[in-house]
MITORFI-663348 format. One record per residue (C-alpha): x, y negated, z. Coordinates in nm, 2 decimals. Layout:
<atoms>
> xx yy zz
> X Y Z
...
</atoms>
This chain:
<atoms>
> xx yy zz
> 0.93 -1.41 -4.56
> 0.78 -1.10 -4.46
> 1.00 -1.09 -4.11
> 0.89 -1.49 -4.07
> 0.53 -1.36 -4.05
> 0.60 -1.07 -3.79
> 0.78 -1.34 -3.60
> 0.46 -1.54 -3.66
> 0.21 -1.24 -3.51
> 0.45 -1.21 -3.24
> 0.42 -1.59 -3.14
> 0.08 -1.52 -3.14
> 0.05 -1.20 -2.90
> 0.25 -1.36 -2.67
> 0.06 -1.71 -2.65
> -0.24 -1.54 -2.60
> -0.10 -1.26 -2.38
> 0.05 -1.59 -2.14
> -0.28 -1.76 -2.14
> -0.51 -1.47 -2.11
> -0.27 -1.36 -1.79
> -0.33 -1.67 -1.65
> -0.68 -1.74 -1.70
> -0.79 -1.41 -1.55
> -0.49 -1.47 -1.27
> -0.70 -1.75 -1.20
> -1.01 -1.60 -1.21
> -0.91 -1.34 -0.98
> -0.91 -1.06 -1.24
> -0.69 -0.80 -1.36
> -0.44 -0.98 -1.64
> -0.49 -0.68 -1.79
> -0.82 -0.71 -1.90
> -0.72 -1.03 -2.04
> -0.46 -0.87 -2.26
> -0.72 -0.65 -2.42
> -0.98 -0.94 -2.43
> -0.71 -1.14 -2.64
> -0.66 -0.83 -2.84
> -1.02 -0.82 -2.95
> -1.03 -1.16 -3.05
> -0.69 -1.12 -3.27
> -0.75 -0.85 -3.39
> -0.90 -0.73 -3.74
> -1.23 -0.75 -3.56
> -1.22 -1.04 -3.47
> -1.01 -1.38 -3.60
> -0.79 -1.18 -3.82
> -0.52 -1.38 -3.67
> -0.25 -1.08 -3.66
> -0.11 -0.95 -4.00
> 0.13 -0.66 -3.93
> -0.06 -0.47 -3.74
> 0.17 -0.12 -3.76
> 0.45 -0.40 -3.65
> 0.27 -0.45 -3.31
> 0.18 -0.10 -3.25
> 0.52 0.02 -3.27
> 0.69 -0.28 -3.08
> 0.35 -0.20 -2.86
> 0.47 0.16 -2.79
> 0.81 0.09 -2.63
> 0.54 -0.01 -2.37
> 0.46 0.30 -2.27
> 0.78 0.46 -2.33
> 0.90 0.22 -2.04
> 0.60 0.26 -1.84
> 0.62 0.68 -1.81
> 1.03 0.58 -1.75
> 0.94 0.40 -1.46
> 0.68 0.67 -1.32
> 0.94 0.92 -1.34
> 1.17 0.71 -1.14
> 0.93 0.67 -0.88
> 0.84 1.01 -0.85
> 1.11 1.12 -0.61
> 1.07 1.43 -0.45
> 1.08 1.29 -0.10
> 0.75 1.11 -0.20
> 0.59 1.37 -0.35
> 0.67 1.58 0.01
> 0.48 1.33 0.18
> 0.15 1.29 -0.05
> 0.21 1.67 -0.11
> -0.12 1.81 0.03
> -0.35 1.46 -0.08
> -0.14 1.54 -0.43
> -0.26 1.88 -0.49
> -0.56 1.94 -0.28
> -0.73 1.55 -0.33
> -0.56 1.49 -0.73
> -0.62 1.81 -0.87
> -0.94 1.84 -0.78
> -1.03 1.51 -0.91
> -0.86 1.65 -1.23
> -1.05 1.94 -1.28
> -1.40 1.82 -1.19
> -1.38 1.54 -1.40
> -1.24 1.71 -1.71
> -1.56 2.01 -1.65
> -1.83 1.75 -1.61
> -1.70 1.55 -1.92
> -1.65 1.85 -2.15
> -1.97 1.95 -2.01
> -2.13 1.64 -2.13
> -1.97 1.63 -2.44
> -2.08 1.96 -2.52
> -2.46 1.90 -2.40
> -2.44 1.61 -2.68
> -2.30 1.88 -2.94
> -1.92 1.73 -2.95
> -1.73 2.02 -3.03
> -1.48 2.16 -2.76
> -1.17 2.05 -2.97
> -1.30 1.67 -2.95
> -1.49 1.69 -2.60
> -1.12 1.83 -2.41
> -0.92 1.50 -2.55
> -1.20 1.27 -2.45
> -1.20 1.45 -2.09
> -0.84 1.44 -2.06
> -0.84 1.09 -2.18
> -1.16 0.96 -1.90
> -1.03 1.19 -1.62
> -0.75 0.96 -1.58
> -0.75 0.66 -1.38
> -0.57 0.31 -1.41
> -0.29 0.33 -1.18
> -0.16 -0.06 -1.26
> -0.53 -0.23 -1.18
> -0.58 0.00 -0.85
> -0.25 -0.02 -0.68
> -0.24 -0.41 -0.82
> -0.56 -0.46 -0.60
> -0.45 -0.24 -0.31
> -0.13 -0.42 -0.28
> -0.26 -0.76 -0.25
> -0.54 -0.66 0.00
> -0.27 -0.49 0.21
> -0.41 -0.17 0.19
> -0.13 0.02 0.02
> -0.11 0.22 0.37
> -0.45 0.29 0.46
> -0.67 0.61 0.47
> -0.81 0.52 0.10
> -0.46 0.35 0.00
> -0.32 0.66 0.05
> -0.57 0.90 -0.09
> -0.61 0.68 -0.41
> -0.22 0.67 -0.43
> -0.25 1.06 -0.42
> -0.50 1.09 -0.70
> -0.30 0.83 -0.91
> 0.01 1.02 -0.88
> -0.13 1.33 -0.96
> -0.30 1.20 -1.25
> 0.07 1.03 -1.38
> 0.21 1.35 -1.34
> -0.09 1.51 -1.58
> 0.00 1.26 -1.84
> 0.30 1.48 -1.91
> 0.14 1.81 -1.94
> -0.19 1.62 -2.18
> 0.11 1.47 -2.37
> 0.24 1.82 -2.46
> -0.13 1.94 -2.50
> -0.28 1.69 -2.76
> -0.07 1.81 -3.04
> -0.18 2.18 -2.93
> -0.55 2.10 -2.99
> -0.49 1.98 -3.29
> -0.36 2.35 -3.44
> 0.03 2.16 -3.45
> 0.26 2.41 -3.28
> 0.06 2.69 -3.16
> 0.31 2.93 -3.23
> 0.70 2.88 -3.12
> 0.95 3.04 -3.28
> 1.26 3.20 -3.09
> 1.45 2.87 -3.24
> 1.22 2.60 -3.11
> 1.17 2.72 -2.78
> 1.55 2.78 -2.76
> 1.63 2.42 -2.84
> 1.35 2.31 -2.59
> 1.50 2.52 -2.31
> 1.84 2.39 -2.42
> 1.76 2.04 -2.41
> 1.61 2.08 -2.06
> 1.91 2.25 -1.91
> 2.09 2.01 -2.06
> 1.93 1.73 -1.91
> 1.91 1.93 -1.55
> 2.29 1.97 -1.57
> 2.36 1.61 -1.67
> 2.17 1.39 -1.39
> 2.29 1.65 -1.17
> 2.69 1.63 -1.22
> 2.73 1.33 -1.51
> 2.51 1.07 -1.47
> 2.58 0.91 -1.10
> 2.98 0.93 -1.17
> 2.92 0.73 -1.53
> 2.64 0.47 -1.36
> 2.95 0.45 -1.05
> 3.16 0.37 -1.32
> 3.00 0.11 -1.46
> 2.88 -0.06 -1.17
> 3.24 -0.07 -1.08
> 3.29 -0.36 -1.41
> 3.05 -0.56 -1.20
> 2.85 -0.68 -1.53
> 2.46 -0.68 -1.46
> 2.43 -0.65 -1.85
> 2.66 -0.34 -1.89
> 2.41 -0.19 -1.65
> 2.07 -0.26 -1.80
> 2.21 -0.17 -2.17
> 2.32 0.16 -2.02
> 1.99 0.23 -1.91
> 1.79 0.14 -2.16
> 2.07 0.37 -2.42
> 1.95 0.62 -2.10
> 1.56 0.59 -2.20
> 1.56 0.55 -2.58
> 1.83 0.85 -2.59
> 1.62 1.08 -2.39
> 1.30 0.98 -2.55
> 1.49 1.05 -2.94
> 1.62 1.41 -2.82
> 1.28 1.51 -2.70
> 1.10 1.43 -3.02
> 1.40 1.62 -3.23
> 1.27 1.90 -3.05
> 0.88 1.87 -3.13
> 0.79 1.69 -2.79
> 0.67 1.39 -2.75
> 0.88 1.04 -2.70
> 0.68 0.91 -2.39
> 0.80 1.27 -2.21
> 1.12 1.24 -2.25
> 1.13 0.89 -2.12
> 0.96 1.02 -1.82
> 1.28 1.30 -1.79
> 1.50 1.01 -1.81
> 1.35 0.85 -1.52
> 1.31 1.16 -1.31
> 1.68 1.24 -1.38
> 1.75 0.89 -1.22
> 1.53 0.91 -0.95
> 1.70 1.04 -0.62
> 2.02 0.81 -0.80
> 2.15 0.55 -0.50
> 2.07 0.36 -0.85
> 1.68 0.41 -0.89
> 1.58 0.08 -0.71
> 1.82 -0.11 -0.91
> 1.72 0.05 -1.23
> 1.34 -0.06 -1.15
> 1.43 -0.39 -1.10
> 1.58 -0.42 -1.42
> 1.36 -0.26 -1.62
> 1.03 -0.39 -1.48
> 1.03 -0.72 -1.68
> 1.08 -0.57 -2.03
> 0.80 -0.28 -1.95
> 0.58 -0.54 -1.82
> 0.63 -0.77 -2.09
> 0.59 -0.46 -2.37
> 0.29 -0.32 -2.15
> 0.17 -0.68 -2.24
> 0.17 -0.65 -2.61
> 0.05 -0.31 -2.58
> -0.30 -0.40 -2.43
> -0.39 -0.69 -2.65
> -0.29 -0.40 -2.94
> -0.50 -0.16 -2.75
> -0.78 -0.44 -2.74
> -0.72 -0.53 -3.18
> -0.90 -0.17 -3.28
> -1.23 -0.27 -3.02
> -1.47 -0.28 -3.34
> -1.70 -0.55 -3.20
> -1.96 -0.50 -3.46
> -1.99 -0.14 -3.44
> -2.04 -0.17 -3.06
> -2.35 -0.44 -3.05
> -2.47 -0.24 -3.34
> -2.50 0.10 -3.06
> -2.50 -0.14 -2.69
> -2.73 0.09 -2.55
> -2.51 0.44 -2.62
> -2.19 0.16 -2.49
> -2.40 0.15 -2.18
> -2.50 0.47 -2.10
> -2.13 0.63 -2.16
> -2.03 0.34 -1.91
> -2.26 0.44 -1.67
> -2.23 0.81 -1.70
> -1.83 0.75 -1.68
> -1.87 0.52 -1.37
> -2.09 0.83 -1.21
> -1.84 1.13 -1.28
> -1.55 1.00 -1.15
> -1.69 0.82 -0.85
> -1.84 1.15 -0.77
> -1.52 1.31 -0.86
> -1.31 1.11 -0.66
> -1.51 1.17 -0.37
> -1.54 1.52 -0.34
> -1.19 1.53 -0.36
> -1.16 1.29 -0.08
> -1.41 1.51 0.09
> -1.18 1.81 0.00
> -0.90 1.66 0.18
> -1.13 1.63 0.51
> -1.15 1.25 0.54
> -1.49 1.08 0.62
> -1.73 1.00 0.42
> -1.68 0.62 0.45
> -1.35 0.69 0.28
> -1.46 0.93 0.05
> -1.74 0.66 -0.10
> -1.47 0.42 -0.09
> -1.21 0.55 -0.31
> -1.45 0.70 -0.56
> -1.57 0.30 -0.60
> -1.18 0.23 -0.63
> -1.08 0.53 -0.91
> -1.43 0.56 -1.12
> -1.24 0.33 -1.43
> -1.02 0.47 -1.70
> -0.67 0.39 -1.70
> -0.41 0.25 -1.93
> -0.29 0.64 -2.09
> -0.67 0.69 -2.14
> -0.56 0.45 -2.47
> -0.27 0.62 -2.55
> -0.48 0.96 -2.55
> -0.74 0.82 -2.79
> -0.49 0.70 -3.03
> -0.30 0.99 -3.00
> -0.58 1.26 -3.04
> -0.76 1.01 -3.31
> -0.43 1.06 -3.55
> -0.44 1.42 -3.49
> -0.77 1.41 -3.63
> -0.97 1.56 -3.27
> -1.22 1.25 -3.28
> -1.41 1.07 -3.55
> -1.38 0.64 -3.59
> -1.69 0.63 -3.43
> -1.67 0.83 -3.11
> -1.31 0.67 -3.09
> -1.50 0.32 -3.12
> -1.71 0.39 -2.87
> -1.50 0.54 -2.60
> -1.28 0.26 -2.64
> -1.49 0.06 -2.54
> -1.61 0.19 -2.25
> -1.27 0.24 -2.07
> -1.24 -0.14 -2.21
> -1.60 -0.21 -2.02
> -1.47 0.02 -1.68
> -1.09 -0.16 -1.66
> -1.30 -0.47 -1.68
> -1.58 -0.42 -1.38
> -1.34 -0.21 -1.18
> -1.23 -0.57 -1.01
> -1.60 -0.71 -0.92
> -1.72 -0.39 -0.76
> -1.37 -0.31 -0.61
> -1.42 -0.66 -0.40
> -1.76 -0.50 -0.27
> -1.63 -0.11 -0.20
> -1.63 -0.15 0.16
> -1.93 -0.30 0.21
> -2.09 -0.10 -0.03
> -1.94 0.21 0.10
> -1.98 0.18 0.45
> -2.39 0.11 0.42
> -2.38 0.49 0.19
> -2.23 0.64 0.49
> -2.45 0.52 0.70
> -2.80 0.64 0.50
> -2.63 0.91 0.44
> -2.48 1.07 0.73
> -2.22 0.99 1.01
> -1.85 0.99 0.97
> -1.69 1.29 1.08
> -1.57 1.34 1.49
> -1.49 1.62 1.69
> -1.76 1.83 1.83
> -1.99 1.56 1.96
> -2.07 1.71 2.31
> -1.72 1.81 2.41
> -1.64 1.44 2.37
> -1.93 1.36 2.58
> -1.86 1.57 2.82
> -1.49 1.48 2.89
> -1.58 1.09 2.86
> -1.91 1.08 3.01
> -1.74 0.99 3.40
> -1.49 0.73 3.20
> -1.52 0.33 3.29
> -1.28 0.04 3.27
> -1.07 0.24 3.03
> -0.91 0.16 2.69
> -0.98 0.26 2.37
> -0.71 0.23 2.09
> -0.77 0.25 1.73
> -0.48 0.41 1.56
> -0.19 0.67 1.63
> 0.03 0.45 1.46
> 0.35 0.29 1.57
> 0.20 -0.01 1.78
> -0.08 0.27 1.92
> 0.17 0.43 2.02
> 0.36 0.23 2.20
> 0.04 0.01 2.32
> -0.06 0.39 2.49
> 0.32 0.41 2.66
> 0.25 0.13 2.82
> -0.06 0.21 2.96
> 0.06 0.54 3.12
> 0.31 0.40 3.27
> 0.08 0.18 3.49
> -0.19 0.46 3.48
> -0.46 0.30 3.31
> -0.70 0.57 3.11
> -0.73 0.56 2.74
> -0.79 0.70 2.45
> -0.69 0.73 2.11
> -0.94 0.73 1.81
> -0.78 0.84 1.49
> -0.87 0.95 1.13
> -0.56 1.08 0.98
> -0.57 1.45 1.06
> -0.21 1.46 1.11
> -0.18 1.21 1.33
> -0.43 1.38 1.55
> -0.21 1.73 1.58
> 0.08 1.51 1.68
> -0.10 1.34 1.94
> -0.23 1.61 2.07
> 0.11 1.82 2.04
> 0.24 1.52 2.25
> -0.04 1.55 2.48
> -0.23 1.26 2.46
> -0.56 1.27 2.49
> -0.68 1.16 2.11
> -1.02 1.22 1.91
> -1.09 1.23 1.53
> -1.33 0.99 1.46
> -1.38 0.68 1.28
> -1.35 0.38 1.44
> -1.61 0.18 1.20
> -1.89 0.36 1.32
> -2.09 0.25 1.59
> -2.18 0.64 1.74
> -1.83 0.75 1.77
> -1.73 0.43 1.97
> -2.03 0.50 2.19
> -1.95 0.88 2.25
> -1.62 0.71 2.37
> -1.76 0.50 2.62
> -1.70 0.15 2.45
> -2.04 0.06 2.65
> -1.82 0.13 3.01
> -1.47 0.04 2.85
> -1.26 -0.26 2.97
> -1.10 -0.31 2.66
> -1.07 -0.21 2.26
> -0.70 -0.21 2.13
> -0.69 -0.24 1.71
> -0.38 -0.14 1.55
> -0.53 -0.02 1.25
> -0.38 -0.11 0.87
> -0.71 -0.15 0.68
> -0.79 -0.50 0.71
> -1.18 -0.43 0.61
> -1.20 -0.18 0.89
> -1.07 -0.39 1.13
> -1.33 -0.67 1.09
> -1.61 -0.40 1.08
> -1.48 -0.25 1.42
> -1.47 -0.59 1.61
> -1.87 -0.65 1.48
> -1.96 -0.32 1.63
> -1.78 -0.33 1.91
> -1.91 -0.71 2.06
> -2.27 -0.60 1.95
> -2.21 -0.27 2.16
> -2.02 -0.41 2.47
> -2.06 -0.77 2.49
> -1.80 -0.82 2.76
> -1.53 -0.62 2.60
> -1.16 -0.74 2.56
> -1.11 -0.67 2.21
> -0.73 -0.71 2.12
> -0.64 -0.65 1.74
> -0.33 -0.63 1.51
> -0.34 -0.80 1.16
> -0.11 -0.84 0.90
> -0.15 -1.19 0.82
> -0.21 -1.51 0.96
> -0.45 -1.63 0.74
> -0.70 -1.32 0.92
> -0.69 -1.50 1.25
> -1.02 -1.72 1.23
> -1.20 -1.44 1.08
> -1.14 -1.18 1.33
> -1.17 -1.47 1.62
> -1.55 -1.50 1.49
> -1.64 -1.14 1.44
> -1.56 -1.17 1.79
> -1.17 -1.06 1.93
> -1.02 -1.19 2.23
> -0.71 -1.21 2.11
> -0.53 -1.12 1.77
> -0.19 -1.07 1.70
> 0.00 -1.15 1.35
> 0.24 -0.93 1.23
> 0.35 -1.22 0.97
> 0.39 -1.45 1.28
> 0.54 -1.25 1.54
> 0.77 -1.12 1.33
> 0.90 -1.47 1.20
> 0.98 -1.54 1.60
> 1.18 -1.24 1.64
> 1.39 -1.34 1.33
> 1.37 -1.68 1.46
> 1.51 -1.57 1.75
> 1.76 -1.32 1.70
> 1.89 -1.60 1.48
> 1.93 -1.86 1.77
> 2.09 -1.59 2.00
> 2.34 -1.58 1.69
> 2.43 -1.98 1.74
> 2.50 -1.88 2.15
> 2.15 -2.10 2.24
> 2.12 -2.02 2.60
> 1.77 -1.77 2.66
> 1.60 -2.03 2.85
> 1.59 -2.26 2.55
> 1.50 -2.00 2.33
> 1.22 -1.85 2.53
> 1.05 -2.20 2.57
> 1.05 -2.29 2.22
> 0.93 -1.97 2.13
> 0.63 -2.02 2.43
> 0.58 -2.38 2.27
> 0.54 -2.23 1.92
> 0.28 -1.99 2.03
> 0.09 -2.22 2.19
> 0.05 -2.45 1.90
> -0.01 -2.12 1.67
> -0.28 -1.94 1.92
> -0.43 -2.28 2.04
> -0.75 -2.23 1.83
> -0.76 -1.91 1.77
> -0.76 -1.83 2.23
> -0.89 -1.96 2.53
> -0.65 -2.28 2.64
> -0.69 -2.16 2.99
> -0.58 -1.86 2.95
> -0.26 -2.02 2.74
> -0.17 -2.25 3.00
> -0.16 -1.94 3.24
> 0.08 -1.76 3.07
> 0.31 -2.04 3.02
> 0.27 -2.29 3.30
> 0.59 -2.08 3.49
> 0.82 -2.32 3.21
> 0.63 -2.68 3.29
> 0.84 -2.72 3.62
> 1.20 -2.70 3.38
> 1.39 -2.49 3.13
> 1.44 -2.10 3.19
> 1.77 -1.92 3.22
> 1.96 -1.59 3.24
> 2.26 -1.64 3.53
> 2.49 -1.31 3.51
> 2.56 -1.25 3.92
> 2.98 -1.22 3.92
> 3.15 -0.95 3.97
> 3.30 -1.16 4.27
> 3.04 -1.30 4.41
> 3.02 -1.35 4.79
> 2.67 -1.29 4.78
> 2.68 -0.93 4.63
> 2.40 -0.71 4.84
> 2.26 -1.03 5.01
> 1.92 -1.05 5.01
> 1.75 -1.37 4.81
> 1.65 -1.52 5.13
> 1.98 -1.52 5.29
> 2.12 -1.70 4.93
> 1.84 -1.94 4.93
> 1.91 -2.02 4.59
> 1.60 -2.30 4.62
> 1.77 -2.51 4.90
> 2.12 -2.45 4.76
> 2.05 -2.60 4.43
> 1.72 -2.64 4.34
> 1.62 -2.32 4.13
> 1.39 -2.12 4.15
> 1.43 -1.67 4.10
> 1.15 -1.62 3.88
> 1.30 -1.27 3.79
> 1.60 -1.01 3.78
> 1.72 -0.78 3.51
> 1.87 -0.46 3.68
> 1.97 -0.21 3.43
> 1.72 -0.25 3.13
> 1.43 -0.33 3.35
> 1.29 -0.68 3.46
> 1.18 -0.73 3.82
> 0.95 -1.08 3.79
> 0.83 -1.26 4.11
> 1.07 -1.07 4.34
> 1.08 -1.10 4.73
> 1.28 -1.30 4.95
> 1.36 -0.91 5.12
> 1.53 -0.83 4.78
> 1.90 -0.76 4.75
> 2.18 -0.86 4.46
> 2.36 -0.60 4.37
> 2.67 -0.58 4.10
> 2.55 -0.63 3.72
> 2.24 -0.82 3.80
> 2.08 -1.11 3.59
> 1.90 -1.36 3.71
> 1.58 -1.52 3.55
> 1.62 -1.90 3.69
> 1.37 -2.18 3.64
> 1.53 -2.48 3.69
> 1.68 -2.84 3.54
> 1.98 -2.85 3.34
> 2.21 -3.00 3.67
> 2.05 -2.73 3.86
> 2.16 -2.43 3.67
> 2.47 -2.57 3.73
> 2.51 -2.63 4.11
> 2.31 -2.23 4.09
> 2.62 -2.08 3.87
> 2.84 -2.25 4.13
> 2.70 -2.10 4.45
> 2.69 -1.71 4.32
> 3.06 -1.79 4.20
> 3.06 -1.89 4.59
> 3.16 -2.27 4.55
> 2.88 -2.46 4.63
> 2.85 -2.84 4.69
</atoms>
């Protein structure tokens, strides 16, 4: 009976786990907080509707076992190369500042130092699933504060481990090793060292080799549960040894597949896990001290948004991005729970500090969405009142742009900078590049282009680069935010601008057309045609027929979004027929004849709108211009036509 009512509390965290998640889904909220919302009203607290409580909360633990598995597979030590220097410099920094203020704190209010360091290792940390949830759908995964919050959160994941080994410290458990203890500690590490070094690739290549999906996911999960067991044989805890497991896998040809798999059970365990998390919220105890709730909330909120700033600071990005991350990282995360718990059965914290603090990483998790949606704005007026973003020495950039006109700026050192700044050298056209990832600036200027650190948002550093006397503003910048804030400052600043931008997304388009660009390009969109197109090349589709459709599909895509004129321009050279690539023969008679003495027109009625000559295009060419072996023609012509044209270079015309 007893196993039909666990059942029965099951049913019951999962119903409300499924319509919490989509409520909030809907809502446009973290289904997180719905897990813990659901939690509170299930719990003992609340309804009373759950029975077996210690039954949840050790189901709800294989939720976080999974969850430190799965950030040990994705720290792979190529990724931590890359966010090295954010990592150490902009992480640890946010580590230590907010563990000193919060001890701090806790000791100004006479918490003793054994409860205050828990509850500061336990705040200091951030919620990794709500922030990179929120960058990810906004797109901003690859931005400067995308990639400075992804550094803080991975430094923070990686701190879970050492606080995990620490907790029991504080408590008195362990603060002497024998000989024996650290000998089987050492021992299991080794072990575990030598194994996903020379074992563990040979049996996963083995088992793949049965082709059974199953065989796979059992052998992984018997990979997690073993690794967790061994480590707490040897006085460590579970959750660490589950993170081993999934740094052992990690630079595995494997990992991805191993995510993939195990994703959907840590998800649906993280599940229960919050709405147990949310059961101990004792709602009474917390209307009975709201204002105390409050004021911890708001002194939390403070610390780390300071906290996370100064490290951005640190790590010599503007301000802008500074403010903006620390309103993207000032919540506690989901281990913040799992420290609480921990250090409130080791005895560090009483039932009512414990009450309280849960709820304020409960009350932070929960607001983090609603002022998340206003960071930007928020952050960019702060920068403003309180100082300008960071350039180069302003009157050196003066000086060298103060004779500059009908020149281009570009926003970005990225890729499609790049390559937008190729093309404007090879015509000679002036232009500069305005950049705010440090590194990107050495390259550039290691390459020799002429490139300033500034950012582009701000109104003072376009106008020290000349975007009064500039012809036009190139955007090929990631932050979609940004990107709308640089087209408004840029129109107000230089009303006759061409402002060209890259997005992301289609959906952007009629945004950015009324904050005023010329012309925007989709990534989403554009890259559909290329597939589109490749594709059709694929099926043998002759180029002319390919290169129309793809003209007619942008010109019902860009039709409201740019002028029709200036459509109609670009592809009124297909009205007059279809266009077509003609390969001249080997054999032709008319190899080094000039196109006038051919007369391709009279002959058959085509046009040569263009010739390909060794990887390079020659469009409108003159009648003075001579065939020579391996050219293409560009023909614009009707079907019969290309036809009778084919015939004449073979040299049997009509």
């Amino acid at each position: 009976m007893s196993d039909h009512l666990f059942l029965i509390d099951l049913l019951i965290l999962l119903v409300l786990a499924l319509g919490s998640a989509l409520l909030f889904t809907r809502i446009h909220l973290s289904p997180i907080i719905g897990y813990l919302v659901s939690g509170v009203i299930a719990g003992p607290y609340g309804l009373h509707l759950i029975k077996n409580i210690h039954e949840v909360e050790v189901i709800a633990e294989f939720g976080v076992i999974l969850l430190l598995f799965t950030i040990g597979l994705e720290f792979s030590i190529s990724r931590l190369l890359r966010l090295k220097y954010l990592l150490m410099a902009g992480g640890l920094s946010q580590l230590l500042l907010c563990c000193a203020a919060f001890i701090g704190l806790g000791s100004l209010f006479g918490l003793g130092i054994k409860t205050s360091i828990p509850l500061a290792m336990a705040l200091a940390l951030s919620s990794t699933a709500i922030v990179l949830k929120m960058l990810s759908e906004r797109g901003e995964i690859d931005t400067l504060h995308g990639r400075m919050s992804l550094g803080i959160l991975l430094a923070q994941d990686l701190a879970v481990v050492f606080f995990l080994v620490a907790l029991p410290l504080l408590a008195g458990q362990d603060l002497t090793f024998s000989i024996k203890e650290i000998a089987k500690v050492a021992l299991l590490l080794s072990g575990l060292l030598v194994f996903s070094r020379f074992l563990l690739q040979p049996i996963l290549h083995s088992i793949l080799k049965a082709r059974s999906q199953e065989l796979f996911r059992i052998t992984i999960l018997t990979l997690i549960l073993l690794t967790a067991w061994l480590t707490g044989e040897v006085g460590l805890s579970l959750e660490l040894g589950a993170f081993l497991a999934g740094l052992a896998l990690a630079e595995s040809p494997y990992a991805h597949q191993a995510l993939s798999d195990i994703l959907p059970f840590r998800d649906t365990f993280l599940a229960i896990f919050f709405v147990s998390i949310g059961m101990l919220v004792n709602l009474q105890l917390v209307s009975e001290q709201w204002p105390l709730v409050l004021a911890a909330t708001l002194a939390v909120f403070l610390i780390k948004f300071a906290a996370a700033a100064i490290a951005t600071t640190l790590c010599r990005f503007p301000l802008r991005i500074a403010l903006l991350t620390g309103l993207l990282l000032f919540q506690a995360g989901e281990f913040s729970f799992v420290f609480l718990k921990g250090a409130t059965s080791l005895g560090l914290l009483s039932s009512n500090t414990y009450q309280v603090t849960l709820a304020v990483i409960t009350l932070t998790m929960i607001i983090t969405p609603l002022i998340a949606g206003q960071a930007e704005k928020w952050s960019a007026g702060l920068a403003g009142l309180l100082g300008k973003p960071a350039t180069e020495t302003q009157p050196e950039i003066q000086e060298q742009t103060a004779n500059l006109s009908g020149h281009v700026l570009i926003a970005g050192y990225g890729l499609s900078g790049r390559n937008v700044g190729r093309i404007l050298r090879r015509f000679n056209i002036p232009h500069i590049y305005v950049e705010l990832n440090a590194d990107n600036v050495k390259k550039g200027r290691r390459d020799g282009d002429f490139i300033v650190y500034g950012d582009a948002t701000s109104g003072d550093v376009l106008h020290e680069l000349g975007i009064n006397r500039a012809r036009a503003l190139v955007l090929s910048i990631n932050d979609p935010a940004a990107l709308a804030r640089t087209i408004r400052i840029a129109r107000q600043s230089n009303p006759e601008l061409y402002i060209l931008a890259r997005t992301r997304y289609v959906a952007e388009l009629e945004h950015l057309r009324e904050l005023g660009a010329d012309e925007i390009v989709p990534d989403e969109f554009e890259a559909s045609l290329q597939l589109g197109s490749k594709l059709m090349h694929r099926f043998s589709l002759s180029e002319g027929r390919i290169l129309h459709l793809l003209a007619e599909l942008r010109q019902e895509h860009y039709a409201s979004m740019v002028n029709t004129d200036t459509t109609t321009k670009g592809l009124s050279v297909l009205e007059g027929g279809r266009l077509e690539y003609q390969a001249v023969p080997d054999d032709s008679p008319y190899l080094g004849a000039s196109l006038a003495e051919i007369d391709l027109r009279n002959q058959s009625g085509v046009t040569v709108v263009g010739i390909i000559r060794k990887e390079r295009t020659i469009y409108s060419p003159a009648g003075s211009f001579r065939i020579e072996q391996g050219d293409t023609l560009m023909l614009l012509g009707a079907g019969d036509d290309m036809l009778q044209a084919s015939e004449v270079l073979h040299g049997h015309p009509r």
